[in-house]
C-alpha positions in Angstrom: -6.2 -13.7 -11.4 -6.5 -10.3 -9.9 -4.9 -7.8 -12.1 -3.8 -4.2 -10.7 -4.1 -5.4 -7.0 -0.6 -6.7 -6.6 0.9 -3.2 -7.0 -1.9 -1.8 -4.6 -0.6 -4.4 -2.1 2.9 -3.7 -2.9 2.3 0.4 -2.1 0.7 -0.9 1.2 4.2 -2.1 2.2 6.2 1.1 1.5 7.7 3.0 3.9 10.3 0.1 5.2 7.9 -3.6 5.1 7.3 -5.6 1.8 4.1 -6.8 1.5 2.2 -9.3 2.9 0.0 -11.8 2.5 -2.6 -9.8 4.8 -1.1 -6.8 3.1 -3.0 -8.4 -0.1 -6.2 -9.4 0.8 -6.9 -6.2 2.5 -6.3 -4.5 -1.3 -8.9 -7.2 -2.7 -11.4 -6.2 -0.2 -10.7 -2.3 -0.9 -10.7 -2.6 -4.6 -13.0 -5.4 -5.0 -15.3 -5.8 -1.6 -14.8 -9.7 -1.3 -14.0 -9.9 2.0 -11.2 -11.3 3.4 -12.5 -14.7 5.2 -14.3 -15.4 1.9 -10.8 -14.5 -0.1 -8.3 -18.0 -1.4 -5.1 -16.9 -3.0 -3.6 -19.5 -4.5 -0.6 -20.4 -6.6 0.5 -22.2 -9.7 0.7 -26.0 -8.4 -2.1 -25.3 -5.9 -0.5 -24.3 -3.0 -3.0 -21.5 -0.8 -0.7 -18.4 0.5 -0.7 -18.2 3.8 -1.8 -14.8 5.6 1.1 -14.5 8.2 3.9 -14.9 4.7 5.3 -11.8 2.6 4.2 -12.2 -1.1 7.4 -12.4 -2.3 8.3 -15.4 -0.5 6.4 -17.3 -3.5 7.0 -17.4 -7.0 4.1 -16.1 -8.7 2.5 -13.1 -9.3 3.7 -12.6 -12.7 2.2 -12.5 -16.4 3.2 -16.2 -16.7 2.9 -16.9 -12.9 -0.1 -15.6 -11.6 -2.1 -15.6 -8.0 -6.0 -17.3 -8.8 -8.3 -15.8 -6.1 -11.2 -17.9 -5.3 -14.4 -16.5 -3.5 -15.5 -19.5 -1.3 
């Protein structure tokens, strides 16, 4: 889990576009300097967000529901 990157993504997309998926990984590699073919958001259950999707099309990124990153 990432913590404080989800709102950096989220201020990416203001101005009229919600966040994406890109939107995010671009904020990991800012903040953190994993770059983003190495970056693997996943969600609870498994399932790998895809780039071209908004974040808010899943269900995670929550206290209880969070997005893992994995650094392959």
């Amino acid at each position: 889990m990432v913590p404080g990157v989800a709102g950096s993504a989220a201020a990416a997309g203001e101005g009229g576009g919600a966040a994406g998926v890109a939107d995010l990984k671009h904020a990991i590699q800012s903040k953190y300097k994993i770059a983003i073919q190495h970056q693997v958001l996943v969600v609870n259950g498994g399932e790998c967000m895809a780039a071209d999707r908004r974040v808010c099309t899943y269900s995670a990124g929550t206290d209880t529901n969070p997005i893992f990153l994995f650094n392959k």
